[in-house]
PDB file of N, CA, C and O in Angstrom:
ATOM      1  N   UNK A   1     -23.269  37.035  48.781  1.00  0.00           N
ATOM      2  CA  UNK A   1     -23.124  35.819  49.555  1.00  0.00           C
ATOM      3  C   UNK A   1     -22.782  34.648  48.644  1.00  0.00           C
ATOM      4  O   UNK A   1     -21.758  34.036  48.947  1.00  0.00           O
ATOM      5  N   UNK A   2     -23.562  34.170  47.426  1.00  0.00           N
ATOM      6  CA  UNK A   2     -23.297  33.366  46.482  1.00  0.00           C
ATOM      7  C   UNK A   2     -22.109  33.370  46.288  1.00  0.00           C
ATOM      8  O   UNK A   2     -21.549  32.392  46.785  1.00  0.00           O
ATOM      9  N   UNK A   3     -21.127  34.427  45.497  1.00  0.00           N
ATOM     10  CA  UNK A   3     -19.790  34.868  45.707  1.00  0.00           C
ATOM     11  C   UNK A   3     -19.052  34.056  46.525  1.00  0.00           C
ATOM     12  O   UNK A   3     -18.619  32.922  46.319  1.00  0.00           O
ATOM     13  N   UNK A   4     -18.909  35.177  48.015  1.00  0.00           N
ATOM     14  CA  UNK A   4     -17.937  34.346  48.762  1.00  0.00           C
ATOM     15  C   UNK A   4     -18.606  32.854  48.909  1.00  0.00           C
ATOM     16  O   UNK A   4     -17.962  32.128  48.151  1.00  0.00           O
ATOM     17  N   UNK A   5     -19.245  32.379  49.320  1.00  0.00           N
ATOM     18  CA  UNK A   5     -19.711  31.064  49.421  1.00  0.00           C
ATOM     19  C   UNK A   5     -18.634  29.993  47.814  1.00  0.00           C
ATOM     20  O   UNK A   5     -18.143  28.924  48.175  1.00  0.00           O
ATOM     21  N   UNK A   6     -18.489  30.262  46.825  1.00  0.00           N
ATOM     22  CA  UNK A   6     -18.310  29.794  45.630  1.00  0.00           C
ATOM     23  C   UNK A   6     -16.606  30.203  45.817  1.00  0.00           C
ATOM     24  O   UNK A   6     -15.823  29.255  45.753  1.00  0.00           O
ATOM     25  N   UNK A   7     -16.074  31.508  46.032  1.00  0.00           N
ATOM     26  CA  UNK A   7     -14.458  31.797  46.389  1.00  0.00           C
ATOM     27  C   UNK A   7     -14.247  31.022  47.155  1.00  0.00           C
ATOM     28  O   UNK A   7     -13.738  29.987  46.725  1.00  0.00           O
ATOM     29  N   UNK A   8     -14.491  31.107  48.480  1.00  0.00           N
ATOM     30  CA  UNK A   8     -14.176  30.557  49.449  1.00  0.00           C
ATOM     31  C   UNK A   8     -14.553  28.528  49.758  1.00  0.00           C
ATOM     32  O   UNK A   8     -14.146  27.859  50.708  1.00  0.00           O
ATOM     33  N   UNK A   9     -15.320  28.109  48.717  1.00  0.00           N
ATOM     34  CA  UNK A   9     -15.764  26.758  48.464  1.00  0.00           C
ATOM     35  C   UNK A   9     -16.367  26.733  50.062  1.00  0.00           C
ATOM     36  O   UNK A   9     -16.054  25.678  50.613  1.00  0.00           O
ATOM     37  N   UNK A  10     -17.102  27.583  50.871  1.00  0.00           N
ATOM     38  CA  UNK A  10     -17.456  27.479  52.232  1.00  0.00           C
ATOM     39  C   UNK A  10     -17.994  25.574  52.341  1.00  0.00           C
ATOM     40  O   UNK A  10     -17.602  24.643  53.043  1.00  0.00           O
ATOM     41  N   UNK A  11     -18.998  25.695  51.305  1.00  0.00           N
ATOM     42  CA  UNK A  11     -19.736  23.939  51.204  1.00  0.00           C
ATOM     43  C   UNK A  11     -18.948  22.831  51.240  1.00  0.00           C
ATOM     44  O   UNK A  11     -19.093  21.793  51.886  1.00  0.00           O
ATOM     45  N   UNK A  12     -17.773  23.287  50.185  1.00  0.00           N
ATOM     46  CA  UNK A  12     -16.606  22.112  50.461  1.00  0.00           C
ATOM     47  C   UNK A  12     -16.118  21.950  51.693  1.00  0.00           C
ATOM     48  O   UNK A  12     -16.124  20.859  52.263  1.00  0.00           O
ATOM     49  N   UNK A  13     -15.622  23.108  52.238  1.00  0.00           N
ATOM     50  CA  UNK A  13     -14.979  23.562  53.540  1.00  0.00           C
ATOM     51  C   UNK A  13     -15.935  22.363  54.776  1.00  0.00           C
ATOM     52  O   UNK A  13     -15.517  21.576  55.625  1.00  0.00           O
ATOM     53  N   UNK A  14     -17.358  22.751  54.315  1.00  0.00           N
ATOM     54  CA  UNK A  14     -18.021  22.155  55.511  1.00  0.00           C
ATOM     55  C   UNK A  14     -18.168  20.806  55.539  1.00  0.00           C
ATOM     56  O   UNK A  14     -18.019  20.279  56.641  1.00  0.00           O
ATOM     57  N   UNK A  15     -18.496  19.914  54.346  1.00  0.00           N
ATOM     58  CA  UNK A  15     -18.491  18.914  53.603  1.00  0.00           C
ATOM     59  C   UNK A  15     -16.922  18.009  54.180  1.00  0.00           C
ATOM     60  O   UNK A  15     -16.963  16.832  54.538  1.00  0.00           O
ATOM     61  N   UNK A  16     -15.540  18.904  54.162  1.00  0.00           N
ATOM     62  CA  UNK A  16     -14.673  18.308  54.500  1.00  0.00           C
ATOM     63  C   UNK A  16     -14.668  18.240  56.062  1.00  0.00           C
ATOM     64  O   UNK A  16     -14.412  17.206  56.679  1.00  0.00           O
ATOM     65  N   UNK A  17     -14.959  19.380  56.617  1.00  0.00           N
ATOM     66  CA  UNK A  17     -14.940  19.472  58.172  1.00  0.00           C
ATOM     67  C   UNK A  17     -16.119  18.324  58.292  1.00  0.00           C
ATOM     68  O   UNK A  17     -15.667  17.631  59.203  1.00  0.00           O
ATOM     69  N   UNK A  18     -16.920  17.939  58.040  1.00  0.00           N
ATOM     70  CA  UNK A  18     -18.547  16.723  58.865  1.00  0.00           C
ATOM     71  C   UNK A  18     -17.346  15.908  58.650  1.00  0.00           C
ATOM     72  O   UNK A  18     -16.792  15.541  59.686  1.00  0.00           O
ATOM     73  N   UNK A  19     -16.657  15.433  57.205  1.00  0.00           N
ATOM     74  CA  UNK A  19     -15.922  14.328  57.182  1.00  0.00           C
ATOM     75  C   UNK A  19     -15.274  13.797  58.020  1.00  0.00           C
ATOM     76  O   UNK A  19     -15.515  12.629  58.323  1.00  0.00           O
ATOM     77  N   UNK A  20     -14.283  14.504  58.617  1.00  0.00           N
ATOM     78  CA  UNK A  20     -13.561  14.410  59.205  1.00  0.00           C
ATOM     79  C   UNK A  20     -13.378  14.328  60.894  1.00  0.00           C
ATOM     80  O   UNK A  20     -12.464  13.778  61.509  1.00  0.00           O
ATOM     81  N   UNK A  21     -14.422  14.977  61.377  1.00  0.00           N
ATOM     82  CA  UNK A  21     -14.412  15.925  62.702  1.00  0.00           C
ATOM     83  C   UNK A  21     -15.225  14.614  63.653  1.00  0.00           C
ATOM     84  O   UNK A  21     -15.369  14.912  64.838  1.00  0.00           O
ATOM     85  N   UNK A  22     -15.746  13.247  63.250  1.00  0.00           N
ATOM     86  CA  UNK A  22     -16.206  12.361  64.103  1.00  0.00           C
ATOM     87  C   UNK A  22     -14.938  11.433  64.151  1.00  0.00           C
ATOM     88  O   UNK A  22     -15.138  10.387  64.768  1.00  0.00           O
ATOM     89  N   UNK A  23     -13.772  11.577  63.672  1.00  0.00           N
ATOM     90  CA  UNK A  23     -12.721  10.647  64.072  1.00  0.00           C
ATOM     91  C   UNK A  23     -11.939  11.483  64.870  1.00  0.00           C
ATOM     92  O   UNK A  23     -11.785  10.959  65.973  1.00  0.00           O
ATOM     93  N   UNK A  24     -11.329  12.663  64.766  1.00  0.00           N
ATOM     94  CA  UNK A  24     -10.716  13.376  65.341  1.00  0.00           C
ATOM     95  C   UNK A  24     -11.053  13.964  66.871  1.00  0.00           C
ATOM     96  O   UNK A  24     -10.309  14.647  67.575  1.00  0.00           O
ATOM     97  N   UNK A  25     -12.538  13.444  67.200  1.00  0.00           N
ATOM     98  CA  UNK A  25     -13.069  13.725  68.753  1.00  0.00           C
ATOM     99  C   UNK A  25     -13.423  12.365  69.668  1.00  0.00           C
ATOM    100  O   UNK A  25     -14.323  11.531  69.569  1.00  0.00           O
ATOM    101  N   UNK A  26     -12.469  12.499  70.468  1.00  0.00           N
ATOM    102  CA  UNK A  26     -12.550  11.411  71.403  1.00  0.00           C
ATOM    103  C   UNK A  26     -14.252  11.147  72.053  1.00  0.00           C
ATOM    104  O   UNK A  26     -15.222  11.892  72.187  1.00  0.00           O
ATOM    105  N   UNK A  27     -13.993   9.706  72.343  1.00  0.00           N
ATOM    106  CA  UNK A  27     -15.728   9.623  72.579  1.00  0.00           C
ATOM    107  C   UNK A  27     -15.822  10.396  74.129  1.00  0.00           C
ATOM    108  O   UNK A  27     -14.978  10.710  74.967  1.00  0.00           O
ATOM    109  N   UNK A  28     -17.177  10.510  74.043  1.00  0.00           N
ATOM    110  CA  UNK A  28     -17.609  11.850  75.352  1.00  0.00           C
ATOM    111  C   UNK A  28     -17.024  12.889  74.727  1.00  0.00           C
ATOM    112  O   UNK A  28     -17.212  13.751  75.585  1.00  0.00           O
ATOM    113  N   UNK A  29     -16.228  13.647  73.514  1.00  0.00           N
ATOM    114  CA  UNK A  29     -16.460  14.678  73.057  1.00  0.00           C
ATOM    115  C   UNK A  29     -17.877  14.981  72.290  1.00  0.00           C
ATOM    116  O   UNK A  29     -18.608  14.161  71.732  1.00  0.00           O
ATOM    117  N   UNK A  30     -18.030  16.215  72.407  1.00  0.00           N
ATOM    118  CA  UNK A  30     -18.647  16.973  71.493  1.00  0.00           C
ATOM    119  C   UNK A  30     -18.465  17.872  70.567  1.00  0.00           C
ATOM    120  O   UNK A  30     -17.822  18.907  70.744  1.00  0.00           O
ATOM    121  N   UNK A  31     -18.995  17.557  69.556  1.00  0.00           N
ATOM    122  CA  UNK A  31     -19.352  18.187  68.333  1.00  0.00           C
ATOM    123  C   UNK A  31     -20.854  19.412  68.165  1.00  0.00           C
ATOM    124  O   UNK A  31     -22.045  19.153  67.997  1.00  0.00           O
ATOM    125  N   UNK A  32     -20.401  20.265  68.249  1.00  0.00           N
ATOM    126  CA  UNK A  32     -21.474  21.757  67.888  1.00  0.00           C
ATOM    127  C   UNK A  32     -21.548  22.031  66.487  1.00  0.00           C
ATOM    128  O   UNK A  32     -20.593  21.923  65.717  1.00  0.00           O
ATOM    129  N   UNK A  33     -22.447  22.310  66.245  1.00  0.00           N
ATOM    130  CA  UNK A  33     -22.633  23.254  64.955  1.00  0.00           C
ATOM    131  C   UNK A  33     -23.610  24.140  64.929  1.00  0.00           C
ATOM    132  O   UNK A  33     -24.789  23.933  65.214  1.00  0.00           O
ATOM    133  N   UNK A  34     -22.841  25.700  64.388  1.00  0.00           N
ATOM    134  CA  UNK A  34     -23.480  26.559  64.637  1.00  0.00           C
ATOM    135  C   UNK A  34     -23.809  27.093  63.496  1.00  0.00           C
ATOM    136  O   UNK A  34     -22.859  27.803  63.168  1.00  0.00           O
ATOM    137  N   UNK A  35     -25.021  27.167  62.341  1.00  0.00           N
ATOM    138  CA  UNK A  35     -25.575  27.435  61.202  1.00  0.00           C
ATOM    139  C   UNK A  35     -26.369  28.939  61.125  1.00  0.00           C
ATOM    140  O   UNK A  35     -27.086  29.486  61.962  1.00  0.00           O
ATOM    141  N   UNK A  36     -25.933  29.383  59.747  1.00  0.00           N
ATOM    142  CA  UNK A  36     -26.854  30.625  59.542  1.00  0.00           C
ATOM    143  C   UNK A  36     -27.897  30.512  58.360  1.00  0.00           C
ATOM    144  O   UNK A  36     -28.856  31.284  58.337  1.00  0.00           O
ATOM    145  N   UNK A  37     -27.703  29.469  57.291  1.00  0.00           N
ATOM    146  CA  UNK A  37     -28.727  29.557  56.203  1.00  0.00           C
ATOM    147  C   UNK A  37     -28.802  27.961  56.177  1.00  0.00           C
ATOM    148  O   UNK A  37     -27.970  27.320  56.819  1.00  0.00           O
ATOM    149  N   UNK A  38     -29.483  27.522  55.669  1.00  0.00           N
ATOM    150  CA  UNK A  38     -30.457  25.915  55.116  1.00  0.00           C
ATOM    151  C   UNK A  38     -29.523  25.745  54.597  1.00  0.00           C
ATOM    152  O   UNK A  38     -29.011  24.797  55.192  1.00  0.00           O
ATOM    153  N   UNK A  39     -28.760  26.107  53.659  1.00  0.00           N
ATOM    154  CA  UNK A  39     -27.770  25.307  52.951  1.00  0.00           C
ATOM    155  C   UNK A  39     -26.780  25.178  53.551  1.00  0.00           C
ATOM    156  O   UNK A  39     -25.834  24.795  52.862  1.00  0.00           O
ATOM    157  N   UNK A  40     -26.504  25.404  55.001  1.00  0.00           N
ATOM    158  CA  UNK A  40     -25.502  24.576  55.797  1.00  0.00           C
ATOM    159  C   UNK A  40     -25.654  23.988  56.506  1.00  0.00           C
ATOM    160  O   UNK A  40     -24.842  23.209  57.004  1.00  0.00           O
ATOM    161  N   UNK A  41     -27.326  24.253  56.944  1.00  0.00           N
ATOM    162  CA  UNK A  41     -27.832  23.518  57.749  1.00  0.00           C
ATOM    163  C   UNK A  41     -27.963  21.659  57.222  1.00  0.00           C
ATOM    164  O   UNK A  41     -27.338  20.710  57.696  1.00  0.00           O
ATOM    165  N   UNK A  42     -28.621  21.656  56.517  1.00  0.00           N
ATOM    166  CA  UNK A  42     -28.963  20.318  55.779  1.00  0.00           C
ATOM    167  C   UNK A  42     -27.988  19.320  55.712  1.00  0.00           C
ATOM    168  O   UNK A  42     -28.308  18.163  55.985  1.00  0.00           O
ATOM    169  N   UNK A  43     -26.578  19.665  55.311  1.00  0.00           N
ATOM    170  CA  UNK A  43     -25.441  18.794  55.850  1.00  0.00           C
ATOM    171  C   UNK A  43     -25.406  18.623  57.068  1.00  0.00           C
ATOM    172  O   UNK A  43     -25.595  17.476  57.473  1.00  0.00           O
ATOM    173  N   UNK A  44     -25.204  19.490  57.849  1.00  0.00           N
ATOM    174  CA  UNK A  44     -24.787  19.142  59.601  1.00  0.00           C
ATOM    175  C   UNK A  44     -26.249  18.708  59.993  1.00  0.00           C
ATOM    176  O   UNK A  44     -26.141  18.339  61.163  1.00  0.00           O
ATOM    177  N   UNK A  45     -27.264  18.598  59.692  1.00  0.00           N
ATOM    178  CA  UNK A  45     -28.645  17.547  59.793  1.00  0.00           C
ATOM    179  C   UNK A  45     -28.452  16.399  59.433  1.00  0.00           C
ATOM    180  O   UNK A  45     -28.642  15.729  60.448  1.00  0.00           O
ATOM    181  N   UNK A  46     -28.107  15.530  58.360  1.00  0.00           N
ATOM    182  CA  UNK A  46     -27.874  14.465  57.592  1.00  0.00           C
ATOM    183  C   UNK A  46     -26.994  13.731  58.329  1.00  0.00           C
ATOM    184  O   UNK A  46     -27.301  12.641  58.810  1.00  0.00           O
ATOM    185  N   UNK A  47     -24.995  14.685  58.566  1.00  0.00           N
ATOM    186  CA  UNK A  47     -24.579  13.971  59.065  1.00  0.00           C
ATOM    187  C   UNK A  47     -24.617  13.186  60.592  1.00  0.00           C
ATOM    188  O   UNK A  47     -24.388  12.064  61.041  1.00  0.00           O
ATOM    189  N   UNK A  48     -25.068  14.559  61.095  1.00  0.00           N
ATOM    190  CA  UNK A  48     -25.584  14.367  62.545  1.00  0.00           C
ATOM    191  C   UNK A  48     -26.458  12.979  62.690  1.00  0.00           C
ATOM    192  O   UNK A  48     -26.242  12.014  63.422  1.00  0.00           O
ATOM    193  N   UNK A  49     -27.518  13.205  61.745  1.00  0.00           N
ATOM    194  CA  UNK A  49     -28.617  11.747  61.783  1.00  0.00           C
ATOM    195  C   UNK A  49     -27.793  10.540  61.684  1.00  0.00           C
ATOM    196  O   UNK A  49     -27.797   9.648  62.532  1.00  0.00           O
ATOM    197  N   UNK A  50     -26.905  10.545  60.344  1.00  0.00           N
ATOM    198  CA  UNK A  50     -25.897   9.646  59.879  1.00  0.00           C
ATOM    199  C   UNK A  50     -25.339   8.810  61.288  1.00  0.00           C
ATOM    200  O   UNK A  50     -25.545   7.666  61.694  1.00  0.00           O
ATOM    201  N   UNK A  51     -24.431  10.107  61.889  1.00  0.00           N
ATOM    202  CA  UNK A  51     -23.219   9.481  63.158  1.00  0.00           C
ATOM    203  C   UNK A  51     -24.340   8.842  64.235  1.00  0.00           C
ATOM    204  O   UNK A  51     -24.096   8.076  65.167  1.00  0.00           O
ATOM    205  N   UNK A  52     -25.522   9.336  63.866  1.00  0.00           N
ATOM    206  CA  UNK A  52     -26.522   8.768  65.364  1.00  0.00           C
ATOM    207  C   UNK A  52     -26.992   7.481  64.850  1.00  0.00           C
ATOM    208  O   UNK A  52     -27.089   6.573  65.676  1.00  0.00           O
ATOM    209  N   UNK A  53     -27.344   7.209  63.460  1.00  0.00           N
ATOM    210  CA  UNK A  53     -27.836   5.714  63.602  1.00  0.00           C
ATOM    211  C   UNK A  53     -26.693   4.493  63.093  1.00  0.00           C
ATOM    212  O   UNK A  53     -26.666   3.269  63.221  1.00  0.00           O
ATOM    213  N   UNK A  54     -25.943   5.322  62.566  1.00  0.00           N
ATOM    214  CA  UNK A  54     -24.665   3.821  62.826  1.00  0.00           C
ATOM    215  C   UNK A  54     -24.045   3.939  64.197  1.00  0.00           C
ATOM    216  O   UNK A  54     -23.071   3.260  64.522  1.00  0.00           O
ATOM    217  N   UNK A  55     -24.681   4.895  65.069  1.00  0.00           N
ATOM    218  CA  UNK A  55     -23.565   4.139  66.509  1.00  0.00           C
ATOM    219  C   UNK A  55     -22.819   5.250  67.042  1.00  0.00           C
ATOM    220  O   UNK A  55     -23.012   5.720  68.163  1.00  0.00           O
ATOM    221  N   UNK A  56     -22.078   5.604  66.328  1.00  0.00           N
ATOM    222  CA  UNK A  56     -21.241   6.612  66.210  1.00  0.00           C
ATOM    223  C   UNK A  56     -21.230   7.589  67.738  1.00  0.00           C
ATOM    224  O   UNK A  56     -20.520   7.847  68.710  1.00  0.00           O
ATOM    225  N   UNK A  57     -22.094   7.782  67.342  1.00  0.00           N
ATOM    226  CA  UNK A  57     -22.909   9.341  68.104  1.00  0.00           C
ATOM    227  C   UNK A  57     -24.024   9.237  68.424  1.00  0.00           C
ATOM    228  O   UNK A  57     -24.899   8.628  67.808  1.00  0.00           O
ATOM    229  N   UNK A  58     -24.194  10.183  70.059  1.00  0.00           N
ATOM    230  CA  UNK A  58     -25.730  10.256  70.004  1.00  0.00           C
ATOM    231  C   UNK A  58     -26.319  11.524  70.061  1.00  0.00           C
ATOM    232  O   UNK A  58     -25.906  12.176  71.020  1.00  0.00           O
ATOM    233  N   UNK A  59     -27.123  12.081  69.380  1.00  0.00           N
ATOM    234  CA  UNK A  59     -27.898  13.656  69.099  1.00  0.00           C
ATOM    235  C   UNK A  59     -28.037  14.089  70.606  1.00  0.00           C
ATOM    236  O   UNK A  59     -28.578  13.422  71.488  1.00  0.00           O
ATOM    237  N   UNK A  60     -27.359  15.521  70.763  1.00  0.00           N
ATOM    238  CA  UNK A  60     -27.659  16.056  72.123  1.00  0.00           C
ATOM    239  C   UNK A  60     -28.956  17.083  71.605  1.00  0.00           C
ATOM    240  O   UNK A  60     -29.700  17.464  72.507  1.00  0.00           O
ATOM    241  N   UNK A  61     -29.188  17.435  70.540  1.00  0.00           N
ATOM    242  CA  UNK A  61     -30.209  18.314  70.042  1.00  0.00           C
ATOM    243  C   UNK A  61     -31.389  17.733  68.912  1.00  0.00           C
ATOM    244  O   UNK A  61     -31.401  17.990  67.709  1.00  0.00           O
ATOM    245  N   UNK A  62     -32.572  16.697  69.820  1.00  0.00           N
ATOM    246  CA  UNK A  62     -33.231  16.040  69.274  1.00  0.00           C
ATOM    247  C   UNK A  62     -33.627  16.675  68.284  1.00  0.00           C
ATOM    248  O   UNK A  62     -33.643  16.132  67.179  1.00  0.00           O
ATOM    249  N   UNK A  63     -34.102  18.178  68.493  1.00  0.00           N
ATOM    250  CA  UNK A  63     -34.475  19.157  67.002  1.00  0.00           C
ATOM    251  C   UNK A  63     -33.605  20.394  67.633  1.00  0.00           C
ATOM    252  O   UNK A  63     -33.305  20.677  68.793  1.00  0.00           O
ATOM    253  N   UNK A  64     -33.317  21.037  66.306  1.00  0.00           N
ATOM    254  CA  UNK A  64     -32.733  22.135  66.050  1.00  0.00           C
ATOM    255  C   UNK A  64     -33.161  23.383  67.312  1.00  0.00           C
ATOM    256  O   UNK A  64     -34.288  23.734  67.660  1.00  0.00           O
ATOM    257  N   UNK A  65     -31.910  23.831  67.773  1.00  0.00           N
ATOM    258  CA  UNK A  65     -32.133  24.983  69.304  1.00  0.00           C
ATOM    259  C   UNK A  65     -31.608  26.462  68.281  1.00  0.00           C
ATOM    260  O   UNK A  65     -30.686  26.833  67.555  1.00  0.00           O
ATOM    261  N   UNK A  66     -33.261  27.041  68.983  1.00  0.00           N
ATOM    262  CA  UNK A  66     -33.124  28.504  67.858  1.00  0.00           C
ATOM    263  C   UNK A  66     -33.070  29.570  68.984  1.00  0.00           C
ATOM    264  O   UNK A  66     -33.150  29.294  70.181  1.00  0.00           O
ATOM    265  N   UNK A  67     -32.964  30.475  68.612  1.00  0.00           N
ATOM    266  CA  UNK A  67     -32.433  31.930  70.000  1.00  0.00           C
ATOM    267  C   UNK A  67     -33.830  32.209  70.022  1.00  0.00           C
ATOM    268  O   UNK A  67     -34.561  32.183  69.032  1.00  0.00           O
ATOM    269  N   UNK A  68     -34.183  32.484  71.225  1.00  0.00           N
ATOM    270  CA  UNK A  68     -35.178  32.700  71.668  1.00  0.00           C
ATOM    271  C   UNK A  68     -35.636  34.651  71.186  1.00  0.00           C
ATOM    272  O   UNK A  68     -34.840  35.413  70.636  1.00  0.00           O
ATOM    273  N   UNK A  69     -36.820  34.950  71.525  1.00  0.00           N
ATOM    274  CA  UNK A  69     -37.437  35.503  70.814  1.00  0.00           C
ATOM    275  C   UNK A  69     -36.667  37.467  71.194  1.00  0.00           C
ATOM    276  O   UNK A  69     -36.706  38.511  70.543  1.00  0.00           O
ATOM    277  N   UNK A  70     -35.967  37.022  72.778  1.00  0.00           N
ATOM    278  CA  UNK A  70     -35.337  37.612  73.279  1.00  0.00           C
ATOM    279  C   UNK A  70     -34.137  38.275  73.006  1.00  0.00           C
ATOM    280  O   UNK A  70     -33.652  39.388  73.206  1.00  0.00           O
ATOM    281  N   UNK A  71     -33.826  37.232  72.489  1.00  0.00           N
ATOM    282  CA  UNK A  71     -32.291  37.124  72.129  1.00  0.00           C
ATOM    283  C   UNK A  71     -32.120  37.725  70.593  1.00  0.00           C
ATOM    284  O   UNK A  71     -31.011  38.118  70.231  1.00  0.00           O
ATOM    285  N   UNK A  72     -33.545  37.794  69.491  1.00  0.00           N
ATOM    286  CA  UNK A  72     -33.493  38.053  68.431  1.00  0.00           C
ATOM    287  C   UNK A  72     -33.881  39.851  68.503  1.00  0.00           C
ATOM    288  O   UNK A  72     -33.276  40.750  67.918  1.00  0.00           O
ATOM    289  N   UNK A  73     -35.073  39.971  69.414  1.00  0.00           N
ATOM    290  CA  UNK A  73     -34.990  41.228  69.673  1.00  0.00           C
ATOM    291  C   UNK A  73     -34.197  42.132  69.905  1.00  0.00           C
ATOM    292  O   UNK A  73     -34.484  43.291  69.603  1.00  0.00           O
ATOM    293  N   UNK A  74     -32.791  41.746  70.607  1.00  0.00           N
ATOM    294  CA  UNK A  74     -31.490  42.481  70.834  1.00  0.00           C
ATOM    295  C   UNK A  74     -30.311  42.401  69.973  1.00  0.00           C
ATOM    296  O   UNK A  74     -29.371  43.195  69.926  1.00  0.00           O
ATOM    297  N   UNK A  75     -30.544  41.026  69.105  1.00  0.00           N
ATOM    298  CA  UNK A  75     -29.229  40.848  68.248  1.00  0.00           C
ATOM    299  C   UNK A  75     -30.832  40.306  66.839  1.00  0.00           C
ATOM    300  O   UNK A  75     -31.339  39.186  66.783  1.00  0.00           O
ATOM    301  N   UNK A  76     -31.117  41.207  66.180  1.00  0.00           N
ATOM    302  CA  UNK A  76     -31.770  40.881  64.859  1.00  0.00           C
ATOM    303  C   UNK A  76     -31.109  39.742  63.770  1.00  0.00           C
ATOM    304  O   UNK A  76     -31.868  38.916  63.264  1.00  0.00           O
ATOM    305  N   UNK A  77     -29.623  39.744  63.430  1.00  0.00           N
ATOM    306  CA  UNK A  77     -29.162  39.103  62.572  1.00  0.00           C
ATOM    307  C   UNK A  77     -29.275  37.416  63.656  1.00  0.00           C
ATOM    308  O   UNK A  77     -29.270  36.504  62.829  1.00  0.00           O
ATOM    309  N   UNK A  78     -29.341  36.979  64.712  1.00  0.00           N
ATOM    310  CA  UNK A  78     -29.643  35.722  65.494  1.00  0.00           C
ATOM    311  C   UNK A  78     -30.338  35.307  65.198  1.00  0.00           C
ATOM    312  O   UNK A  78     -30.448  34.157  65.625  1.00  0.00           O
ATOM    313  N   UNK A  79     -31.717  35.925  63.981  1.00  0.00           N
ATOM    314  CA  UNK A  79     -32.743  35.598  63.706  1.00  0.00           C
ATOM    315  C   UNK A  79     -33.099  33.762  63.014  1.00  0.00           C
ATOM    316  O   UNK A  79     -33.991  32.934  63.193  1.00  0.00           O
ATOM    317  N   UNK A  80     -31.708  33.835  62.115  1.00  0.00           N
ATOM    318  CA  UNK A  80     -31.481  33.151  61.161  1.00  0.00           C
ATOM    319  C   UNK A  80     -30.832  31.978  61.979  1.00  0.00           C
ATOM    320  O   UNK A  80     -31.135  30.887  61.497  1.00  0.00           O
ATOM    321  N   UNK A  81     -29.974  31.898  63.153  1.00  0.00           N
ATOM    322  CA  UNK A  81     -29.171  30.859  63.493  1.00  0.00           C
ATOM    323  C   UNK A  81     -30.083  29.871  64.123  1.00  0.00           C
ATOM    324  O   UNK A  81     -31.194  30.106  64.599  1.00  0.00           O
ATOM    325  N   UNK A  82     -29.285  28.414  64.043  1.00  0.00           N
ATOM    326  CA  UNK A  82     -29.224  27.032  63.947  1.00  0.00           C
ATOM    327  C   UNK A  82     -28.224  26.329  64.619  1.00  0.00           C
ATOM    328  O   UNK A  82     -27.224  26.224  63.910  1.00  0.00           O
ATOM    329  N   UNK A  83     -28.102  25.773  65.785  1.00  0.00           N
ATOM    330  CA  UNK A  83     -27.160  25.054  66.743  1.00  0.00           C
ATOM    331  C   UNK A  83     -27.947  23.415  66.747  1.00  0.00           C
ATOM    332  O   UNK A  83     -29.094  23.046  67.000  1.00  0.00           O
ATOM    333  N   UNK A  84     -27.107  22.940  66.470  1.00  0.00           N
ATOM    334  CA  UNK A  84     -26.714  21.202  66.331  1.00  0.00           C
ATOM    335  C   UNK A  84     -26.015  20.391  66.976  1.00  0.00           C
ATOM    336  O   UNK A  84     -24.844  20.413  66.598  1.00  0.00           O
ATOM    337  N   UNK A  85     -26.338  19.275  68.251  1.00  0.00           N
ATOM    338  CA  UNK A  85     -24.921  19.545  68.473  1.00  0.00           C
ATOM    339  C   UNK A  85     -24.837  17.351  68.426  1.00  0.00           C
ATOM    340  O   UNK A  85     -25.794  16.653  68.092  1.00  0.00           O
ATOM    341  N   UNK A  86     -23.761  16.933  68.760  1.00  0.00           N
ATOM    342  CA  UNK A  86     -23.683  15.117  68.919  1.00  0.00           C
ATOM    343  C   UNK A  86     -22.561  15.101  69.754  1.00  0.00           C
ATOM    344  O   UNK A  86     -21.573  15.823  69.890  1.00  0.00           O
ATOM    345  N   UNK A  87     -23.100  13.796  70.418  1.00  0.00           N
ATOM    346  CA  UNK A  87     -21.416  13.477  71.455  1.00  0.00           C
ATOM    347  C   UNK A  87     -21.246  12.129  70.797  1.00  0.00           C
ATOM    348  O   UNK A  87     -22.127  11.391  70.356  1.00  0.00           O
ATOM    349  N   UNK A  88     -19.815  11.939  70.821  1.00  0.00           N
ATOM    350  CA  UNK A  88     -18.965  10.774  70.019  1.00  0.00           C
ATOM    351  C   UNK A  88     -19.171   9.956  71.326  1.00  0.00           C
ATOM    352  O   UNK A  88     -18.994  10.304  72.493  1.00  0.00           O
ATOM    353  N   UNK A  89     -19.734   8.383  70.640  1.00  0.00           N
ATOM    354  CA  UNK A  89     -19.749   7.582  71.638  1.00  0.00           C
ATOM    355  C   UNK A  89     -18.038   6.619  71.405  1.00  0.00           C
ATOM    356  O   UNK A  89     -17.707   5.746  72.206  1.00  0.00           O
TER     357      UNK A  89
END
């Protein structure tokens, strides 16, 4: 995972996508983010907080929405995911 994460610059990748992705969505759009480890999470947390207290945006996911206990029982690897989401004001 370290690997591709470091080939693929995934962090940059995501780092450029937060950058970018609150000008490019008309207001009343939404913005999702769908996370599998803390270290992608923590950006799309920050910026999310970020776009919500300058204005920007307002948090549709006051805290983090995890798959229910159901949903992990049938799909095991769901265990790990993290959904985020903001609407562009």
């Amino acid at each position: 995972m370290a690997l591709r994460l470091a080939v693929n610059d995934e962090m940059g990748e995501l780092d450029r996508f937060l950058s970018i992705v609150p000008d490019l969505v008309k207001p009343g759009g939404r913005i999702v983010v769908l996370t599998f480890t803390s270290l992608e999470d923590r950006p799309v947390k920050r910026k999310f907080q970020e776009l919500a207290r300058s204005g920007r945006a307002s948090l549709l996911t006051k805290h983090v929405v995890r798959p229910t206990d159901d949903e992990v029982s049938s799909n095991p690897p769901s265990r790990s995911a993290k959904l985020r989401a903001v609407e562009i004001n």
